[in-house]
LOBA-980686 format. One record per residue: x, y, z of N, C-alpha, C, O in turn; residue number from 1; residue in three letters. Coordinates in Angstrom, 1 decimal, padded with zeros to 4 digits. Layout:
// LOBA-980686
<palum n_c1="X" n_c2="Y" n_c3="Z" ca_c1="X" ca_c2="Y" ca_c3="Z" c_c1="X" c_c2="Y" c_c3="Z" o_c1="X" o_c2="Y" o_c3="Z" resi="NUM" resn="Ala"/>
...
//
This chain:
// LOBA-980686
<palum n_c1="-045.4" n_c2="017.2" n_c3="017.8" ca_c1="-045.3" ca_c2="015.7" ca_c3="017.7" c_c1="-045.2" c_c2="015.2" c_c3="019.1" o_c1="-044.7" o_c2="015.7" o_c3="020.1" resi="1" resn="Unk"/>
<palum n_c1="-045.6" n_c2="014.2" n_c3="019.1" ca_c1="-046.0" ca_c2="013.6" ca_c3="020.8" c_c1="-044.6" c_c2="012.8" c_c3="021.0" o_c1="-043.9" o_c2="012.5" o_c3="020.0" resi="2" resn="Unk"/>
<palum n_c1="-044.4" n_c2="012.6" n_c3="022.3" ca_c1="-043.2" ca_c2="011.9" ca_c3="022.8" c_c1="-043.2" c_c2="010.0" c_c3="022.0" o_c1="-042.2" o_c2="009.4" o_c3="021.7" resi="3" resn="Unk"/>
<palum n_c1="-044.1" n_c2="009.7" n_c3="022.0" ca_c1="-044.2" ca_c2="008.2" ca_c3="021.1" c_c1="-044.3" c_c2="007.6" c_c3="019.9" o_c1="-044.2" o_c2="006.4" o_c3="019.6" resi="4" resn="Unk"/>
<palum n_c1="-044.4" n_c2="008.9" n_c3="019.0" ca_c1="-044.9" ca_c2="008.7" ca_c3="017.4" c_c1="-043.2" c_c2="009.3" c_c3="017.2" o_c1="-042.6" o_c2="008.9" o_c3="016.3" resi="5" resn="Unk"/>
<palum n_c1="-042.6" n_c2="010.4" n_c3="018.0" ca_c1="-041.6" ca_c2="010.5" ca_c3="017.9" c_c1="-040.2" c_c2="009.7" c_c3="018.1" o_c1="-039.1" o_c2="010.2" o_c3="017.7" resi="6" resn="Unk"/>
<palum n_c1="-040.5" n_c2="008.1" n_c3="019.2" ca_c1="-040.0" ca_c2="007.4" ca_c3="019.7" c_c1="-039.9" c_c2="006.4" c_c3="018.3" o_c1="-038.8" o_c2="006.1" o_c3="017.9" resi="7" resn="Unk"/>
<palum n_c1="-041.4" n_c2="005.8" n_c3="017.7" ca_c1="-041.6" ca_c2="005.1" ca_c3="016.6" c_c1="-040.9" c_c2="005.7" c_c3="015.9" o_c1="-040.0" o_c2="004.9" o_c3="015.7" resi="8" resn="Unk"/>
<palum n_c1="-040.4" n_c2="007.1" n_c3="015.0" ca_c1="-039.9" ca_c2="007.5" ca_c3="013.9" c_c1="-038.2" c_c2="007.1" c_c3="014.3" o_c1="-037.4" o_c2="006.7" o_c3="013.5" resi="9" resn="Unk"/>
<palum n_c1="-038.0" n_c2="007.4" n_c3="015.6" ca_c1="-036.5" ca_c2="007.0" ca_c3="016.0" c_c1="-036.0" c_c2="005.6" c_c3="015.9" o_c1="-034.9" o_c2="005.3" o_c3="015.6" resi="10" resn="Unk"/>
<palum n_c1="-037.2" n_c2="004.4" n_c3="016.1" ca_c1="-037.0" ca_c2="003.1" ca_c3="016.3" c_c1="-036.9" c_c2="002.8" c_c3="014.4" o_c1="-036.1" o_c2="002.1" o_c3="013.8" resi="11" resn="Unk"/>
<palum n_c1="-038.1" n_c2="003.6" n_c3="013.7" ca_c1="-038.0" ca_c2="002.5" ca_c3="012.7" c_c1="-036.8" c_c2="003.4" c_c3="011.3" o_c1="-036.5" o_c2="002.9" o_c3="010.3" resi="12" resn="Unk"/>
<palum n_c1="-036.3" n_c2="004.7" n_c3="011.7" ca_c1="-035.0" ca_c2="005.1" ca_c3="011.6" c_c1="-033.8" c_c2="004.0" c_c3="011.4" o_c1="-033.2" o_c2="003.5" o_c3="010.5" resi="13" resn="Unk"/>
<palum n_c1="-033.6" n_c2="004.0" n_c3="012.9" ca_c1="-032.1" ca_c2="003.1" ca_c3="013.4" c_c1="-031.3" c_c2="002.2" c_c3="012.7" o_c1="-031.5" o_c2="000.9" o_c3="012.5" resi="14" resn="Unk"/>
<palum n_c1="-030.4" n_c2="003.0" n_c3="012.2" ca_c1="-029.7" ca_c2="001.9" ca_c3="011.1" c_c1="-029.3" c_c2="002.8" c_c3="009.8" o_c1="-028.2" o_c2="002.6" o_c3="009.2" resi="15" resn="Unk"/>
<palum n_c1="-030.1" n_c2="003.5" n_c3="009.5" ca_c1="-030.6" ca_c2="003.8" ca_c3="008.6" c_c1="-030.1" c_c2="004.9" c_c3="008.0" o_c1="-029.6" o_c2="005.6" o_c3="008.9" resi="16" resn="Unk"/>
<palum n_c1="-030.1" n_c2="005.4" n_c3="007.0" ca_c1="-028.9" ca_c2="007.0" ca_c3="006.6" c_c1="-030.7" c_c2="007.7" c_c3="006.2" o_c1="-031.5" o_c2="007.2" o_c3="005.5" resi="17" resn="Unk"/>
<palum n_c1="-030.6" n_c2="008.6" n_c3="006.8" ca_c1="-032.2" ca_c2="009.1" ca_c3="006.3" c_c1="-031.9" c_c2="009.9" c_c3="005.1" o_c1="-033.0" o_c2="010.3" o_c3="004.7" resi="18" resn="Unk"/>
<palum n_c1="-030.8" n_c2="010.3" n_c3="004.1" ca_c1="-030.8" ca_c2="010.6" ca_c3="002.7" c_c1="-031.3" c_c2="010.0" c_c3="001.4" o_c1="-031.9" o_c2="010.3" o_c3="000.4" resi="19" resn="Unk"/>
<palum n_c1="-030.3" n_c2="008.5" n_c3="001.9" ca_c1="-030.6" ca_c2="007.5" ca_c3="001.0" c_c1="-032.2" c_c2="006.6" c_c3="001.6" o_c1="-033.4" o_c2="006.5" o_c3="001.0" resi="20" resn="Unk"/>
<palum n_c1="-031.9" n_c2="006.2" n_c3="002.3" ca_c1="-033.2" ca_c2="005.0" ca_c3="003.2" c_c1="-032.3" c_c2="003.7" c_c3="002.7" o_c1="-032.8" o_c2="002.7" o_c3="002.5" resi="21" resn="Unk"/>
<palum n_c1="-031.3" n_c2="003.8" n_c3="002.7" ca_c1="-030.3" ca_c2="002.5" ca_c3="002.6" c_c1="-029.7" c_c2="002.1" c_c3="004.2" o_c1="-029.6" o_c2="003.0" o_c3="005.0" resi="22" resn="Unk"/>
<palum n_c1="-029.5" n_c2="000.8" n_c3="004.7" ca_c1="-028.9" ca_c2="000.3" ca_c3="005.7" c_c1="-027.0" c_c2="001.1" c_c3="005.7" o_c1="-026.1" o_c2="001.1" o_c3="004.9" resi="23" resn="Unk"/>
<palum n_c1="-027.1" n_c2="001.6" n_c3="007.0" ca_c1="-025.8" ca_c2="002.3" ca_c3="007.2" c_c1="-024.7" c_c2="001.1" c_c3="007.1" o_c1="-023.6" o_c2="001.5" o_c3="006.8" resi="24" resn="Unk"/>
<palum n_c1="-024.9" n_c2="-000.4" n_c3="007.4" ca_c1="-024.2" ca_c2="-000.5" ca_c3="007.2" c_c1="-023.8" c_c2="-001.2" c_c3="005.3" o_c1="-022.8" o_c2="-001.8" o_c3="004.9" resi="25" resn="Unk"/>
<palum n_c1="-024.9" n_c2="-000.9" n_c3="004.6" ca_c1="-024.6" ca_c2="-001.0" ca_c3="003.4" c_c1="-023.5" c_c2="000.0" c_c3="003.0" o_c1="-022.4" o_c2="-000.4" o_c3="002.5" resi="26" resn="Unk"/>
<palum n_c1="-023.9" n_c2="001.4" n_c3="003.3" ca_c1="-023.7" ca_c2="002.5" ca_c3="003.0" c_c1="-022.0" c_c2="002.2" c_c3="003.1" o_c1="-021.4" o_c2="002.4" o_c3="002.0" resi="27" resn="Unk"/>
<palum n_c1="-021.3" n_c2="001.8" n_c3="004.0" ca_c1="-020.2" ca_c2="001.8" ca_c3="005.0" c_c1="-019.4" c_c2="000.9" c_c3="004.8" o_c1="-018.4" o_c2="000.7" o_c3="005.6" resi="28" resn="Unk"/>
<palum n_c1="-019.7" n_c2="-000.2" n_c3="003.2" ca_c1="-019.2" ca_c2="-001.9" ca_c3="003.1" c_c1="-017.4" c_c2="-001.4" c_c3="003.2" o_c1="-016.9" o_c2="-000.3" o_c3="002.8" resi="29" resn="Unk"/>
<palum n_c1="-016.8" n_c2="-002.1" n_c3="003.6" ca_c1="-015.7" ca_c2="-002.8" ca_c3="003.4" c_c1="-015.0" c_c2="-002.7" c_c3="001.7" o_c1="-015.5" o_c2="-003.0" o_c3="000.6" resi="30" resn="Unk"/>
<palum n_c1="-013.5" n_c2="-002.2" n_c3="002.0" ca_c1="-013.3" ca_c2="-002.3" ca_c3="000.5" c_c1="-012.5" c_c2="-003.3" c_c3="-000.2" o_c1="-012.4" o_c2="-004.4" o_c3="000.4" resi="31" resn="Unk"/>
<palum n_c1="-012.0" n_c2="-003.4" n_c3="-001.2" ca_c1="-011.5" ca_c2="-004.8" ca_c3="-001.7" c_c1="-010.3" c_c2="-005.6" c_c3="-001.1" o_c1="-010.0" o_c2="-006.8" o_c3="-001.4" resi="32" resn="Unk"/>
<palum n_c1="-009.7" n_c2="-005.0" n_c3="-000.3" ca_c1="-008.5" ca_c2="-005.6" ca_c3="000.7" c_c1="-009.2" c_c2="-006.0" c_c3="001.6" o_c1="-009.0" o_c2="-007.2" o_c3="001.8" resi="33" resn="Unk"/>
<palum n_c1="-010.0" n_c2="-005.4" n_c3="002.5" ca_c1="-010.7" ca_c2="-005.9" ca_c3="003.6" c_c1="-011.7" c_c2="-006.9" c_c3="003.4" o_c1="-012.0" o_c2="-007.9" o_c3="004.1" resi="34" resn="Unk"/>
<palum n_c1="-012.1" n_c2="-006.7" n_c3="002.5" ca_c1="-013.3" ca_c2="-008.1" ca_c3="002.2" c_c1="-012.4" c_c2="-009.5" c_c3="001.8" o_c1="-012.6" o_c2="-010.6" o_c3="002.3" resi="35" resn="Unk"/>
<palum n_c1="-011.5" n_c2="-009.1" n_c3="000.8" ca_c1="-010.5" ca_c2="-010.5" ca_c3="000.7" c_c1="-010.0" c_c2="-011.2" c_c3="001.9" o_c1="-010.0" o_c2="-012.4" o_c3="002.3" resi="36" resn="Unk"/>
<palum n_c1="-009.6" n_c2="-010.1" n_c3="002.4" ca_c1="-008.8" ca_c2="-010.6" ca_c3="003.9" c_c1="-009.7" c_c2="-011.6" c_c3="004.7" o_c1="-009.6" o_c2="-012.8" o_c3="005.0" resi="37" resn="Unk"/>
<palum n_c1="-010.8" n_c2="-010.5" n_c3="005.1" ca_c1="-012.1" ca_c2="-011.6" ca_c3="005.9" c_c1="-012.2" c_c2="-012.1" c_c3="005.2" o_c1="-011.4" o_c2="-013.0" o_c3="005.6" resi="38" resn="Unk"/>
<palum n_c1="-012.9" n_c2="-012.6" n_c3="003.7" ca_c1="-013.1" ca_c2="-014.2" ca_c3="002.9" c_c1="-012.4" c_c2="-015.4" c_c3="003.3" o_c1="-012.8" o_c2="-016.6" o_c3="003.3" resi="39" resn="Unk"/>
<palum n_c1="-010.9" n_c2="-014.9" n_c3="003.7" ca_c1="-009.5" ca_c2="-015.7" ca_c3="003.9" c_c1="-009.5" c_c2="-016.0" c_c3="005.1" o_c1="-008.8" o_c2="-016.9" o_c3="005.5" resi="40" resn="Unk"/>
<palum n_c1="-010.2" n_c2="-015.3" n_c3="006.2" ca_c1="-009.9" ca_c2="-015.6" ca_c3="007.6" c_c1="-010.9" c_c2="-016.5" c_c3="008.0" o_c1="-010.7" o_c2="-017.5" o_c3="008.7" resi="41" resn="Unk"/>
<palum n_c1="-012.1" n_c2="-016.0" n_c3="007.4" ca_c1="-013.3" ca_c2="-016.9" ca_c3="007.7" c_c1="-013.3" c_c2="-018.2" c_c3="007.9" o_c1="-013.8" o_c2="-018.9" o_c3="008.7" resi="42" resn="Unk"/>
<palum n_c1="-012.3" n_c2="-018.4" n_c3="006.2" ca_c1="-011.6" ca_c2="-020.1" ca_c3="006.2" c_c1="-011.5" c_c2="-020.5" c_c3="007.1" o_c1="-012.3" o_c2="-021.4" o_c3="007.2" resi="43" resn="Unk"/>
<palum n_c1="-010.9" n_c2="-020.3" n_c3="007.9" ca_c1="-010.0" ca_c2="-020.6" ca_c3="009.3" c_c1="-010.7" c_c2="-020.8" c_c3="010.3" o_c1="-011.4" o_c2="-019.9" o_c3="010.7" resi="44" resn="Unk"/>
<palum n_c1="-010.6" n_c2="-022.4" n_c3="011.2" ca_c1="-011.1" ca_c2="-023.0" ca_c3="012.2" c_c1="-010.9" c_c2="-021.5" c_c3="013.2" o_c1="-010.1" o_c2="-020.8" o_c3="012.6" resi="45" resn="Unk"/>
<palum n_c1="-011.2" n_c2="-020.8" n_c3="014.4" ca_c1="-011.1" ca_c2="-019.8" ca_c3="015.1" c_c1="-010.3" c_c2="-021.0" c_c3="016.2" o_c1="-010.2" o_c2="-020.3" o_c3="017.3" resi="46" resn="Unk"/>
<palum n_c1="-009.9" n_c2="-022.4" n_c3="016.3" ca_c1="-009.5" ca_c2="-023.2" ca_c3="017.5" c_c1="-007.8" c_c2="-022.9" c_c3="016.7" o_c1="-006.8" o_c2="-022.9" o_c3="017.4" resi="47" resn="Unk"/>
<palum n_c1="-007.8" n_c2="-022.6" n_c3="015.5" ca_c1="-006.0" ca_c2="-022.5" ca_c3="015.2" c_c1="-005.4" c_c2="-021.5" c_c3="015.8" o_c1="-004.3" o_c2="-021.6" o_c3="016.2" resi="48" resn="Unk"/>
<palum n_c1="-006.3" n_c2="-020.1" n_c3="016.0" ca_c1="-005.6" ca_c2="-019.1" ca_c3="016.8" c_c1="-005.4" c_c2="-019.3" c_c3="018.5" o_c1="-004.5" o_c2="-018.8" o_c3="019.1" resi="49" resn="Unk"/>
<palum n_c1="-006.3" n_c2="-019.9" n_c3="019.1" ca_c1="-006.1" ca_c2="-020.3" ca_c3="020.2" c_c1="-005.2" c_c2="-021.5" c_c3="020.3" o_c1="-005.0" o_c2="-021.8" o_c3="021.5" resi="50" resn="Unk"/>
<palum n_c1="-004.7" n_c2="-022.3" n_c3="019.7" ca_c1="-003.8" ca_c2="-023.2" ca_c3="020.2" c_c1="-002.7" c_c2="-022.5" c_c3="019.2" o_c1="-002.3" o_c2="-023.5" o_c3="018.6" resi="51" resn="Unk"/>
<palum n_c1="-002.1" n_c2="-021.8" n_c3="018.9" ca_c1="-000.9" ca_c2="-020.8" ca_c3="018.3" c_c1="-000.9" c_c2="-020.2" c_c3="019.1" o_c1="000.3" o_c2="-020.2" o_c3="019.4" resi="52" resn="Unk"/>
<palum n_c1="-001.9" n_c2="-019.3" n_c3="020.2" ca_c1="-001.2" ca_c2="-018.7" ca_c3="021.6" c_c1="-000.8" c_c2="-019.9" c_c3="022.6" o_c1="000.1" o_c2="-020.0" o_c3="023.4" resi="53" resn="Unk"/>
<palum n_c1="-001.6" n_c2="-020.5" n_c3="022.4" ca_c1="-001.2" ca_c2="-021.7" ca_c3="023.7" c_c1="000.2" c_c2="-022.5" c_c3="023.4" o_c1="000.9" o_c2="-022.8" o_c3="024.3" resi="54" resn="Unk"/>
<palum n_c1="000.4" n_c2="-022.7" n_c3="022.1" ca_c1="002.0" ca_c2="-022.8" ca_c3="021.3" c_c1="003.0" c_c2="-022.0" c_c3="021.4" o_c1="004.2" o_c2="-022.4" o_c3="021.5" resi="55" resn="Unk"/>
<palum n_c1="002.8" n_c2="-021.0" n_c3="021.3" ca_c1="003.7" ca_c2="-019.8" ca_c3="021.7" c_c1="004.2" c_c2="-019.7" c_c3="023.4" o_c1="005.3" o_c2="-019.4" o_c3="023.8" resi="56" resn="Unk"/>
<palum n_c1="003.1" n_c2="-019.9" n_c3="024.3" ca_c1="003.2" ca_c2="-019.8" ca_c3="025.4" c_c1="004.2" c_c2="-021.0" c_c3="025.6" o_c1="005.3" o_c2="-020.6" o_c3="025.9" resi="57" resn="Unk"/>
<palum n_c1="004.1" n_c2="-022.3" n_c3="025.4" ca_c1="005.0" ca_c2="-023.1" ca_c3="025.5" c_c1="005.9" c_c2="-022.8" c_c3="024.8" o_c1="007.0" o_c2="-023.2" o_c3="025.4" resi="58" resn="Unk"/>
<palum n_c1="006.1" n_c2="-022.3" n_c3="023.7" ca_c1="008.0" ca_c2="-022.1" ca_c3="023.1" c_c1="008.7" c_c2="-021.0" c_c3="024.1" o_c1="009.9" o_c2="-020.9" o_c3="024.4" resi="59" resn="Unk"/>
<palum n_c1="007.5" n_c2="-020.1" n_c3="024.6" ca_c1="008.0" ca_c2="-019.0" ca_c3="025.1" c_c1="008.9" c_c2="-019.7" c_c3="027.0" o_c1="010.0" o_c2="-019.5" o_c3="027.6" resi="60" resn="Unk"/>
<palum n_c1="007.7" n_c2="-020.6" n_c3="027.2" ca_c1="008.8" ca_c2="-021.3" ca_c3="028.7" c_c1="009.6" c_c2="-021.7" c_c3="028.6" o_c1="010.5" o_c2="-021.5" o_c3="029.4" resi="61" resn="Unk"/>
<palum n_c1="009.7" n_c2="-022.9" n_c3="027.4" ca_c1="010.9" ca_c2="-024.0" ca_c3="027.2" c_c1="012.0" c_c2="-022.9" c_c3="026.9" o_c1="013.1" o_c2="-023.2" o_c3="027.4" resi="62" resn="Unk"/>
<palum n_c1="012.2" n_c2="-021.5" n_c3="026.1" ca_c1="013.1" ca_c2="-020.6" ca_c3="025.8" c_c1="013.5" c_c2="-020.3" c_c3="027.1" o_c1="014.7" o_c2="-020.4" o_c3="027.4" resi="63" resn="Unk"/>
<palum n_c1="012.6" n_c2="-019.9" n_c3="028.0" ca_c1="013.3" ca_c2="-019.0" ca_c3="029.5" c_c1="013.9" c_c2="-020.0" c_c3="030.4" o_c1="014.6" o_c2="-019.8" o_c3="031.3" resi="64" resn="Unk"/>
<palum n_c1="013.4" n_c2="-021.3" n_c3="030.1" ca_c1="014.4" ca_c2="-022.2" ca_c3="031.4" c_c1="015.2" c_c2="-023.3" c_c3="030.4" o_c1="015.6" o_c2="-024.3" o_c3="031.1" resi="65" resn="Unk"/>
<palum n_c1="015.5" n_c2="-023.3" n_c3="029.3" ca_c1="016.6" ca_c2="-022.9" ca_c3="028.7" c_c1="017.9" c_c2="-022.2" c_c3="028.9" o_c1="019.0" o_c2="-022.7" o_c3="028.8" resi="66" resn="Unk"/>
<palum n_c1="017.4" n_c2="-020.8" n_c3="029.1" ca_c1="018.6" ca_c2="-019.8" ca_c3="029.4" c_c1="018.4" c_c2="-018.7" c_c3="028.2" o_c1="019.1" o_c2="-017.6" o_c3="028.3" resi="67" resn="Unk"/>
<palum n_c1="017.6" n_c2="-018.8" n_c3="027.3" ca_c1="017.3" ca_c2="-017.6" ca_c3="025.8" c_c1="016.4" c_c2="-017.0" c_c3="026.4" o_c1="015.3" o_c2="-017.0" o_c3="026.1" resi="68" resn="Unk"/>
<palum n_c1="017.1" n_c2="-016.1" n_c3="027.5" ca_c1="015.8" ca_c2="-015.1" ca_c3="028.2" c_c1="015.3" c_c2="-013.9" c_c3="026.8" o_c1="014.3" o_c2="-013.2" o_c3="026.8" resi="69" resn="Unk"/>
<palum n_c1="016.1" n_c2="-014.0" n_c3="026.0" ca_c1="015.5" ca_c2="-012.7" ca_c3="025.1" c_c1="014.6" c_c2="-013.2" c_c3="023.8" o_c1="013.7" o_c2="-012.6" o_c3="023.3" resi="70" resn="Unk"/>
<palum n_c1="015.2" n_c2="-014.5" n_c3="023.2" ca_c1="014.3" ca_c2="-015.3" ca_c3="022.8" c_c1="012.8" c_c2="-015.6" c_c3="023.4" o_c1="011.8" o_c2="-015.5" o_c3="022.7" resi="71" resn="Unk"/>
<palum n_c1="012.8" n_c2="-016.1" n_c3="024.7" ca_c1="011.8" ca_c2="-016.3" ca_c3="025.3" c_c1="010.8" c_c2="-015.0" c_c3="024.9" o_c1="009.8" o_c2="-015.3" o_c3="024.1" resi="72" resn="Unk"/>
<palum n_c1="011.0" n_c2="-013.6" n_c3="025.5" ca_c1="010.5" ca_c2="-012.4" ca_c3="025.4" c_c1="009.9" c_c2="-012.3" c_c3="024.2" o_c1="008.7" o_c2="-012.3" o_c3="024.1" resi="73" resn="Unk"/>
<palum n_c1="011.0" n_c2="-012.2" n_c3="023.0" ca_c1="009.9" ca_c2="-012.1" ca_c3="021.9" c_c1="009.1" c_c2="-013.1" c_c3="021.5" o_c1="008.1" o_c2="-012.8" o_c3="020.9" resi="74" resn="Unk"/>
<palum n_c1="009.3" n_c2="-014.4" n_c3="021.9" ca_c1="007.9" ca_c2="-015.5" ca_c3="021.2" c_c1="007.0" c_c2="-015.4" c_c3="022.4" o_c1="006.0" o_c2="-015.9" o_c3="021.9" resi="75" resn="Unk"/>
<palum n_c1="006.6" n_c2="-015.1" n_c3="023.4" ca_c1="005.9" ca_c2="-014.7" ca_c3="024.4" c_c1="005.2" c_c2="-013.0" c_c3="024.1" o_c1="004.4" o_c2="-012.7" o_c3="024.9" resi="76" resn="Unk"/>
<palum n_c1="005.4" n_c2="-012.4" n_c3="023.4" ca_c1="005.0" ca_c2="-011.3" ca_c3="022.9" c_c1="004.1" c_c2="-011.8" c_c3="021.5" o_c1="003.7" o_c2="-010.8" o_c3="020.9" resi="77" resn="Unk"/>
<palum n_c1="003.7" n_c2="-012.8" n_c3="021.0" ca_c1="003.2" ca_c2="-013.4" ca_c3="020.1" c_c1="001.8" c_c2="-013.7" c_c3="020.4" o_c1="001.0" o_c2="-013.6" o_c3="019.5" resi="78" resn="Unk"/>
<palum n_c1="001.3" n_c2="-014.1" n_c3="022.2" ca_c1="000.1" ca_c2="-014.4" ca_c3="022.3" c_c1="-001.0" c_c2="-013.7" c_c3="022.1" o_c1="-002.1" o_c2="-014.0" o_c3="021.5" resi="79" resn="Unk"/>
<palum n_c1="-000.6" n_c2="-012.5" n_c3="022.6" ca_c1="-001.8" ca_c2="-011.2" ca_c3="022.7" c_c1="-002.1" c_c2="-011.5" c_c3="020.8" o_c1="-003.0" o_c2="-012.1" o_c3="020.3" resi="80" resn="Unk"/>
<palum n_c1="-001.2" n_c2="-011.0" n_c3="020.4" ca_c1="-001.8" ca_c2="-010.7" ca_c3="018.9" c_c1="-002.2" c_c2="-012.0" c_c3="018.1" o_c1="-002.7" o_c2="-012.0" o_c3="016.9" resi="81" resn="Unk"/>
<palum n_c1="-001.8" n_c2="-013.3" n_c3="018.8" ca_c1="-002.7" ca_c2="-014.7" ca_c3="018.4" c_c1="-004.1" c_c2="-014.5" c_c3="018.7" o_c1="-005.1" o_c2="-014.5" o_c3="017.9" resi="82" resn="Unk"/>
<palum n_c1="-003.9" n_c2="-014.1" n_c3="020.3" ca_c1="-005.6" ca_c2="-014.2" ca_c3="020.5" c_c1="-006.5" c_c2="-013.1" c_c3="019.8" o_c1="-007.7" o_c2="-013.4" o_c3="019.8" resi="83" resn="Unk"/>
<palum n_c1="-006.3" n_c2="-011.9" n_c3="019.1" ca_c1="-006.6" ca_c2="-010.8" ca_c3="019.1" c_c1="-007.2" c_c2="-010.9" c_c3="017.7" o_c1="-008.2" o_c2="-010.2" o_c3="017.4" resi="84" resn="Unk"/>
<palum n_c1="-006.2" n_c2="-012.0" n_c3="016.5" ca_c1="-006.6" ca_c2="-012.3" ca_c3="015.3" c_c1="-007.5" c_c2="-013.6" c_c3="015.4" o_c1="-008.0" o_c2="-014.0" o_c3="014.3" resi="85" resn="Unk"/>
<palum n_c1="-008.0" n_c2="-014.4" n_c3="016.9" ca_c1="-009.0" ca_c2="-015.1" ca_c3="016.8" c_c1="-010.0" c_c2="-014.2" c_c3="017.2" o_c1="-011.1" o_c2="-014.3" o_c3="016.7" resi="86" resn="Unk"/>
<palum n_c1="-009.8" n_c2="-013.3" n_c3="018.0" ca_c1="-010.8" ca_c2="-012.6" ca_c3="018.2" c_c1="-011.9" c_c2="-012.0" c_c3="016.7" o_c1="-013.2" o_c2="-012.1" o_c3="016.5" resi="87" resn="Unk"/>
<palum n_c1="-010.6" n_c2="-011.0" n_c3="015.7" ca_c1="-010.9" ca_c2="-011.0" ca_c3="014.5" c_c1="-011.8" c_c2="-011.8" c_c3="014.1" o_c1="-013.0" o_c2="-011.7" o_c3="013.9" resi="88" resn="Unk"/>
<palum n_c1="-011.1" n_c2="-012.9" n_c3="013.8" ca_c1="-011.7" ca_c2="-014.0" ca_c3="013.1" c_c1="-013.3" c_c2="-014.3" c_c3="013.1" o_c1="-014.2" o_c2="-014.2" o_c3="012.3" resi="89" resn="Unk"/>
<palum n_c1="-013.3" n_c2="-014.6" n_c3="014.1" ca_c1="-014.8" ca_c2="-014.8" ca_c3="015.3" c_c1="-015.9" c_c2="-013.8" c_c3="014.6" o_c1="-016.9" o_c2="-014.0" o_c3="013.8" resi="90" resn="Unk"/>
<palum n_c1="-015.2" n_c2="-012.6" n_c3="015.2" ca_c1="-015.9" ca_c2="-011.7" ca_c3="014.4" c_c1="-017.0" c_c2="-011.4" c_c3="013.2" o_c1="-018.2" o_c2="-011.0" o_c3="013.0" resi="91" resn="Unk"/>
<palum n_c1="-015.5" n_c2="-011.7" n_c3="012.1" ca_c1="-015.9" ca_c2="-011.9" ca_c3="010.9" c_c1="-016.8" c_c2="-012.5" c_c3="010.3" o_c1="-017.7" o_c2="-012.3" o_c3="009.4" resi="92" resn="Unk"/>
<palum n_c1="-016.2" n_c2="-014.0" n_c3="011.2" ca_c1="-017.4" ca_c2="-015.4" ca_c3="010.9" c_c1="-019.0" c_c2="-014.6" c_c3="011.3" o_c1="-020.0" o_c2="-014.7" o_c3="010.6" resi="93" resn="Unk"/>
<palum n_c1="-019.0" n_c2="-014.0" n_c3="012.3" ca_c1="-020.1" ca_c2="-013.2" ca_c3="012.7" c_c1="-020.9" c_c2="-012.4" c_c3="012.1" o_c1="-022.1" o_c2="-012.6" o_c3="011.9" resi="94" resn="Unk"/>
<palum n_c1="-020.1" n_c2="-011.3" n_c3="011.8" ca_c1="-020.8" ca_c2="-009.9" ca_c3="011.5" c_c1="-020.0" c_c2="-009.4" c_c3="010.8" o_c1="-020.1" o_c2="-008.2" o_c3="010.6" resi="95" resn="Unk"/>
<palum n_c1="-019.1" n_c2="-010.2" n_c3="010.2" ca_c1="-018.2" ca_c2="-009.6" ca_c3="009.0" c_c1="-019.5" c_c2="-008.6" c_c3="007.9" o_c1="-020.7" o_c2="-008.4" o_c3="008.2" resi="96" resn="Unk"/>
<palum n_c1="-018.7" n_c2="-008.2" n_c3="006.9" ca_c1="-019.5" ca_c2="-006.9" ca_c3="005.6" c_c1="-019.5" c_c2="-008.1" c_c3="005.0" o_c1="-019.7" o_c2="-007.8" o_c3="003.9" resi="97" resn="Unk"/>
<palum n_c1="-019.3" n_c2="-009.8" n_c3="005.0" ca_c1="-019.6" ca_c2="-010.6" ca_c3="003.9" c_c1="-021.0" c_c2="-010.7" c_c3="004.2" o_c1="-021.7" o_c2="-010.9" o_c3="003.2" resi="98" resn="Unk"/>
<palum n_c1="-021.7" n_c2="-010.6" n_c3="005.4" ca_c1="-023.0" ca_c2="-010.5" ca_c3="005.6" c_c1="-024.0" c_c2="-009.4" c_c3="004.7" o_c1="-025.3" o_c2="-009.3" o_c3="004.7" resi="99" resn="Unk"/>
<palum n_c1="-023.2" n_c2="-008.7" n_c3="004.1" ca_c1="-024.1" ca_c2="-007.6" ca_c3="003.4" c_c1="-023.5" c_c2="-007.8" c_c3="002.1" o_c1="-023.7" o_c2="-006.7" o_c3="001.6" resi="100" resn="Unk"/>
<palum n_c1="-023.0" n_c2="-008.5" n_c3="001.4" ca_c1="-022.9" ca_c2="-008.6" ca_c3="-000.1" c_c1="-023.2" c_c2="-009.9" c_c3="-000.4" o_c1="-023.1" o_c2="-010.3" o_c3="-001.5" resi="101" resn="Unk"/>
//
């Protein structure tokens, strides 16, 4: 088999579970907690998770010059995983498995 007809078999492959001839990511869906979850995030403007870190960041200063240095610490430990569930979000809206059902 020549280097190009074997390039074409690879290209029109890709994706692909060669047992079934089904799309791998059919093959691969999401199960009923994760699909509800993303249905429910989707909802969700992706600007609420970014102004919840940017809210947090402000409770987190007004706490430290305050004087609630340990208060501060944990609502300042809030951002990362704000931005992290817009990131999610984003995602989902994207390329979520609701794209395949």
């Amino acid at each position: 088999m020549n280097q190009q007809s074997e390039q074409t078999k690879t290209q029109t492959n890709a994706g692909m579970n060669q047992s079934t001839s089904e799309p791998e990511s059919v093959q691969h869906s999401e199960g009923v907690v994760a699909r509800t979850i993303e249905e429910q995030t989707a909802r969700l403007p992706s600007d609420v998770f970014l102004w919840a870190a940017v809210g947090a960041i402000g409770a987190s200063a007004v706490l430290e010059f305050s004087g609630n240095h340990d208060k501060s610490r944990f609502v300042g430990q809030w951002v990362a995983p704000f931005l992290l569930l817009g990131v999610y979000n984003k995602l989902v809206k994207v390329a979520g498995s609701d794209r395949f059902h």
